[in-house]
C-alpha positions as CSV (number, residue, x, y, z in Angstrom):
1,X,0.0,0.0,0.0
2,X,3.3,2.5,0.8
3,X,4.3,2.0,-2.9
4,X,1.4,2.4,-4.1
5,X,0.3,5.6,-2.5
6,X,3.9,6.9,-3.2
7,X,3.1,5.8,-7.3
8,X,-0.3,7.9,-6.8
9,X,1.6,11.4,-4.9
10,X,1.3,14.2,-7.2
11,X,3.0,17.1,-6.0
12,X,0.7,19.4,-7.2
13,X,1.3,22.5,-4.4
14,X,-1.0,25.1,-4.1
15,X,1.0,28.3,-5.1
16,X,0.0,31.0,-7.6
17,X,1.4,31.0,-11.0
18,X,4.5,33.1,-10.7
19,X,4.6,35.3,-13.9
20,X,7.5,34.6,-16.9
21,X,9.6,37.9,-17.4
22,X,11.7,37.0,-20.1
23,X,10.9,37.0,-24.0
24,X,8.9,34.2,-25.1
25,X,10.4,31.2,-27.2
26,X,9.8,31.7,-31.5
27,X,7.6,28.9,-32.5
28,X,8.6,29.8,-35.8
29,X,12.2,28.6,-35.2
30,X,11.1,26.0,-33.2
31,X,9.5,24.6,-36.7
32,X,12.3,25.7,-38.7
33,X,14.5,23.8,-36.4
34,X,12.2,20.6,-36.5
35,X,12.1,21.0,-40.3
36,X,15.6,20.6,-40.5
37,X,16.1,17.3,-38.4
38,X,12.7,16.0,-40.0
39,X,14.1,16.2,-43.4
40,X,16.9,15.1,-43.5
41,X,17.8,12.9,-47.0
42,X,17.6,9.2,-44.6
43,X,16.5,9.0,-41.3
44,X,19.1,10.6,-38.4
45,X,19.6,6.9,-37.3
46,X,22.9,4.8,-36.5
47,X,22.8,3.3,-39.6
48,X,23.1,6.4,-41.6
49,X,26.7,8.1,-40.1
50,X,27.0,11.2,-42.7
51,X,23.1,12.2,-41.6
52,X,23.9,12.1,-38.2
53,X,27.0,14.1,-38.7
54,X,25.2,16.8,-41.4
55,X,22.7,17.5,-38.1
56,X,25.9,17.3,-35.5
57,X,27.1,20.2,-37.9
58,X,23.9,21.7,-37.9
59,X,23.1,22.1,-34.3
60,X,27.1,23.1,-33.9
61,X,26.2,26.0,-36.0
62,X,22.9,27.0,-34.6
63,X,24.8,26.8,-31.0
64,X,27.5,29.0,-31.8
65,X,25.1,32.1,-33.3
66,X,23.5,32.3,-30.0
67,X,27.1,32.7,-28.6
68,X,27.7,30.0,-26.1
69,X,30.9,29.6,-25.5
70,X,33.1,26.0,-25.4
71,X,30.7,24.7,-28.7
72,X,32.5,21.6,-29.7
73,X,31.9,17.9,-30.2
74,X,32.8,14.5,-27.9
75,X,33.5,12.2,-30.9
76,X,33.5,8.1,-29.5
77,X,33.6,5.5,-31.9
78,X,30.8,2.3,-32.1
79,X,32.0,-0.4,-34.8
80,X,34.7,1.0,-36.4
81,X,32.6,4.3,-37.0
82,X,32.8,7.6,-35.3
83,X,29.5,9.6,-33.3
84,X,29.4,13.1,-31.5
85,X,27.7,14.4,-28.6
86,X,27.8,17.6,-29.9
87,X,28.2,20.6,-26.9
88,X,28.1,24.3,-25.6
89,X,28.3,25.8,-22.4
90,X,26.6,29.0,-20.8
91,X,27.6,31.8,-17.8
92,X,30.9,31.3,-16.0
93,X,33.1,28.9,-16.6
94,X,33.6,27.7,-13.1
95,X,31.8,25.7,-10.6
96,X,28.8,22.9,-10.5
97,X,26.9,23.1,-13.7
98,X,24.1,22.1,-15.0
99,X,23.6,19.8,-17.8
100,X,20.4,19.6,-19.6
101,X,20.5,16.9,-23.2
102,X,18.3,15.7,-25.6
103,X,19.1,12.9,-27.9
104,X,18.9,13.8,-31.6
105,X,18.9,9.8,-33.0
106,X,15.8,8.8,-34.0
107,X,15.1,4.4,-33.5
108,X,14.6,2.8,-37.4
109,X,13.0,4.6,-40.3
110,X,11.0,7.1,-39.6
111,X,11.1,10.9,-39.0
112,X,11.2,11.3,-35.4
113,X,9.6,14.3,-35.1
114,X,8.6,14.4,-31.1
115,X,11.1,11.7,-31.0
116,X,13.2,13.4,-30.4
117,X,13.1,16.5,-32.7
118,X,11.3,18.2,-30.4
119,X,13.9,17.7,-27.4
120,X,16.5,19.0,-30.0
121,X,14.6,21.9,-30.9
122,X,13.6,23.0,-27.5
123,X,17.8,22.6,-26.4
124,X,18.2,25.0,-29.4
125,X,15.6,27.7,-28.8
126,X,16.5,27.4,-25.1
127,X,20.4,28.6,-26.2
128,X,19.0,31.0,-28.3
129,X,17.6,32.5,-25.3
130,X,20.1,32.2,-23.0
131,X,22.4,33.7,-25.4
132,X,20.4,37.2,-24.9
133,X,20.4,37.0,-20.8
134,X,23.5,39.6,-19.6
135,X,24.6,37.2,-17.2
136,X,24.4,34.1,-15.6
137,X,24.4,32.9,-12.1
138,X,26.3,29.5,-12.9
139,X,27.4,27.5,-15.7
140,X,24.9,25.6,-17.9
141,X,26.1,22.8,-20.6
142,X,23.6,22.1,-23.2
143,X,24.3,18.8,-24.6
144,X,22.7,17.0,-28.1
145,X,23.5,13.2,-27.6
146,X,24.0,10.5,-30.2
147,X,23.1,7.1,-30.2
148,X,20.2,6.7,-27.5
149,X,18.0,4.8,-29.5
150,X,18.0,1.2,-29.7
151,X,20.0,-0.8,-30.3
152,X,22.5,1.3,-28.4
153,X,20.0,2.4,-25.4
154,X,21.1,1.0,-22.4
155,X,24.8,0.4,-23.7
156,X,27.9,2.0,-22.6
157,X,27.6,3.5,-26.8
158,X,25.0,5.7,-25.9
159,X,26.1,9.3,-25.7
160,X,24.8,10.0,-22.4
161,X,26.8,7.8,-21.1
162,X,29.8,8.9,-22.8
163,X,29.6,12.3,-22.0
164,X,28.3,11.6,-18.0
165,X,31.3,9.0,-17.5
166,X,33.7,12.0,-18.6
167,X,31.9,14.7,-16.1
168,X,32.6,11.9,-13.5
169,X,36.0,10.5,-15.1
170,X,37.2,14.3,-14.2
171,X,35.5,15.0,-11.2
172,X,33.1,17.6,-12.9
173,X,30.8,19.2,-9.9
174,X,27.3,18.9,-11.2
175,X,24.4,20.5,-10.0
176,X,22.0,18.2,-11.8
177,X,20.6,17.0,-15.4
178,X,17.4,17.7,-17.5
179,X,16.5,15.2,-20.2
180,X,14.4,16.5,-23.0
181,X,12.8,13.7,-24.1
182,X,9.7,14.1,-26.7
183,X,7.9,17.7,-25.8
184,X,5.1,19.0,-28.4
185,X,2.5,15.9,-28.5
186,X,-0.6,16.7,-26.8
187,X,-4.7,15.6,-27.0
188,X,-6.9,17.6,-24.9
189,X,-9.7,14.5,-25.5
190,X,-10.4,12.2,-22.6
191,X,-8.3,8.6,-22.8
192,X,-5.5,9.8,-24.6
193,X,-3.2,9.8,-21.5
194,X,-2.2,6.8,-20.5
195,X,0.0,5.2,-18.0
196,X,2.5,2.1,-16.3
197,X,-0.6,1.3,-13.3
198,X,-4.1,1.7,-14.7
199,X,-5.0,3.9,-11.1
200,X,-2.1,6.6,-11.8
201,X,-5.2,8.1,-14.1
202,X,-7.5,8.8,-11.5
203,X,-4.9,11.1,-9.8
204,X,-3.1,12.3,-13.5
205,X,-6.5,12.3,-15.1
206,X,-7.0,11.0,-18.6
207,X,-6.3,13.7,-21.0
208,X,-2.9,13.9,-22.8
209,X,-2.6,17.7,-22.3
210,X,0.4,18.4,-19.5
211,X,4.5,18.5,-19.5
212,X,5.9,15.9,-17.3
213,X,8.8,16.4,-14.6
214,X,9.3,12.4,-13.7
215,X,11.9,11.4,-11.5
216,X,12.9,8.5,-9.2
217,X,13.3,8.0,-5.4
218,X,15.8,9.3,-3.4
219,X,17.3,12.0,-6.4
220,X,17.6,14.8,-3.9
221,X,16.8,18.3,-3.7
222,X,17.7,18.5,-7.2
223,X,14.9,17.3,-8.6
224,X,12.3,18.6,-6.0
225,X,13.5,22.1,-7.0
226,X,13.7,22.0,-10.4
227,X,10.2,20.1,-10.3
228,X,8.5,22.9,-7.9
229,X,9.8,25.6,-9.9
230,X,8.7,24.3,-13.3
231,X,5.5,23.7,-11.9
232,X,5.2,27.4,-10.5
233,X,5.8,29.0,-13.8
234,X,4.8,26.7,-16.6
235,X,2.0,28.0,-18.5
236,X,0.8,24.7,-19.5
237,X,-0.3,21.6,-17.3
238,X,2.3,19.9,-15.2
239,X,2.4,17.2,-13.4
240,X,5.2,16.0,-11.3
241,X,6.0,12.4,-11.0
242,X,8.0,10.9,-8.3
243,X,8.5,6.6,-9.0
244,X,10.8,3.6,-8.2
245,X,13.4,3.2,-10.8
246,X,12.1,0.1,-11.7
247,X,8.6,1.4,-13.2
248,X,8.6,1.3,-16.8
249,X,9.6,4.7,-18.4
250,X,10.8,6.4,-15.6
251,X,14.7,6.0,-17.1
252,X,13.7,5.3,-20.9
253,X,16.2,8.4,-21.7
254,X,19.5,10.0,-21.6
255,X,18.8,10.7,-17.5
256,X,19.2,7.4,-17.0
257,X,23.0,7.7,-17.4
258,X,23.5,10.5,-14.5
259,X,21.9,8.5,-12.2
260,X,24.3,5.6,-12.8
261,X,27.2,8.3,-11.9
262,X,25.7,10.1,-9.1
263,X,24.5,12.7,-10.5
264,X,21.1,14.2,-9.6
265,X,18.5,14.2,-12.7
266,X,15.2,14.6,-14.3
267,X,13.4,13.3,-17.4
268,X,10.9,17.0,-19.0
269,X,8.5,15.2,-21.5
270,X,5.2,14.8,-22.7
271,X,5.0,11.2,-21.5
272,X,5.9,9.9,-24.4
273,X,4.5,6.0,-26.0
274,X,2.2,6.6,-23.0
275,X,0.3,9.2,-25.1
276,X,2.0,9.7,-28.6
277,X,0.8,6.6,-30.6
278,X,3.0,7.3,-33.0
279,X,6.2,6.5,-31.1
280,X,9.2,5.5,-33.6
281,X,6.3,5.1,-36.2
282,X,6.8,6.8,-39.7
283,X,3.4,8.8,-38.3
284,X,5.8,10.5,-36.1
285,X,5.6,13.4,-38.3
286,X,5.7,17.5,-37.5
287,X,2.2,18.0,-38.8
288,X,0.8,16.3,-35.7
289,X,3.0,18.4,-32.9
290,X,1.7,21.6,-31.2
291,X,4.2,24.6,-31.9
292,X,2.4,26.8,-29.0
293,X,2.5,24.1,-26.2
294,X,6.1,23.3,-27.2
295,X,7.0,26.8,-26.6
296,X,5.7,27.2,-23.5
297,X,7.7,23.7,-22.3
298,X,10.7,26.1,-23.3
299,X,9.2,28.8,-21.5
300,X,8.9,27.3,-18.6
301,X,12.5,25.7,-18.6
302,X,14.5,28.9,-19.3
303,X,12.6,31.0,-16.5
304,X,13.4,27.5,-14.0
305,X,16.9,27.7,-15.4
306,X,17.2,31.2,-14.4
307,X,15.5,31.3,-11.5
308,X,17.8,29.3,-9.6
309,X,15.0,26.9,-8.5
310,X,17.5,23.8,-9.6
């Protein structure tokens, strides 16, 4: 009964909306973005190197016109063929840092447009912004990973892993990590939100219309702070989701690798196969994603970010 009650908590607090200061995110380059990694000649997968490395150049160059500073790539080869994480860093260049990722790989042929184009595109938009604050209070590393997909996803290939074992390897201070993992899918109709244990929808509810912050048990103060804070000023649904490790979903993405180190982290989504139907199906187009909502997820993270709230 203690599990289950702690599977059913939802932290849902009972403060006012705090009100977003900073300039909105541009859903217009958030499609322009998704255009780009949605059209690429093959799909971005491991099987096709030179796409994967035309959208590594890609989001190098879009990173280094919102001037961030230390852009570069964490090359690793897997069967005699070479994959970046490709990298850029924020504020000073000292002390704990934050990490937040999304995986730009998409699983088989298809174009991976939630999965995980829209992870990719919020990291992007989220730079862009950054790169107009005049300061920040501590160092944030945005991070575009290769090779989480199957058949790599829970390997030592995955470029998570490669780039969490470094931070750890060199005895990086972290402050905690934020997975992007699928963002602008969402149904406002009853029954299109579903979920690991049937009763999680009578405390969730049933409609497939709210952001996600899922993370496990006993991730710290980390995660209970950067959940609060997104929930305060989000203007979209959120729901915050503590779990055991073990319940399906709550590592199925690049977070999963912190936690194996140490490190403190969080999975941001829109729930994913439990709502999107079209999970690593050629369905998974851009013309069923919601630009507005998908902003306001990047709303929401930047004012989080710089907040302090992490």
């Amino acid at each position: 009964m203690k599990i289950m009650m702690a599977l059913l908590l939802c932290l849902l607090g009972s403060q006012a909306k705090a009100t977003i200061a900073h300039p909105p995110a541009d859903t217009a380059r958030l499609r322009q973005h998704l255009q780009v990694l949605t059209g690429t000649p093959q799909p971005r997968n491991y099987q096709h190197p030179a796409v994967l490395d035309s959208v590594a150049a890609y989001l190098s160059r879009q990173l280094r016109a919102t001037g961030a500073h230390d852009i570069g790539e964490q090359s690793y080869a897997v069967r005699g063929q070479t994959y970046r994480n490709v990298l850029a860093s924020f504020g000073p260049a000292d002390g704990p840092r934050l990490i937040i990722g999304a995986h730009y790989d998409v699983c088989g042929e298809q174009p991976g447009a939630d999965d995980n184009g829209t992870g990719v595109a919020a990291l992007l938009e989220l730079a862009r912004l950054l790169g107009q604050q005049p300061a920040l209070p501590y160092r944030i590393d945005l991070v575009a990973y290769t090779l989480e997909e199957p058949p790599f996803f829970r390997t030592t290939n995955m470029g998570s892993y490669v780039h969490a074992a470094a931070l750890k390897a060199a005895g990086v201070p972290v402050r905690g990590m934020v997975a992007l993992e699928m963002l602008g899918y969402y149904d406002d109709r009853r029954g299109t939100q579903h979920y690991p244990i049937a009763p999680l929808k009578f405390i969730y509810g049933s409609r497939g219309n709210y952001v996600t912050v899922a993370q496990k048990f006993g991730n710290g103060r980390f995660g209970r702070r950067f959940a609060r804070q997104y929930w305060q000023v989000a203007r979209l649904p959120v729901k915050r989701f503590k779990a055991p490790a073990w319940l399906p979903g709550i590592d199925f993405s690049d977070h999963l690798n912190y936690w194996k180190f140490g490190f403190p982290a969080v999975l941001l989504t829109d729930t994913a196969f439990y709502r999107n139907r079209s999970y690593h199906e050629t369905t998974d187009t851009l013309a069923r994603l919601d630009m507005r909502r998908l902003g306001l997820a990047v709303d929401a993270l930047l004012a989080t970010v710089l907040a302090g709230g992490n």
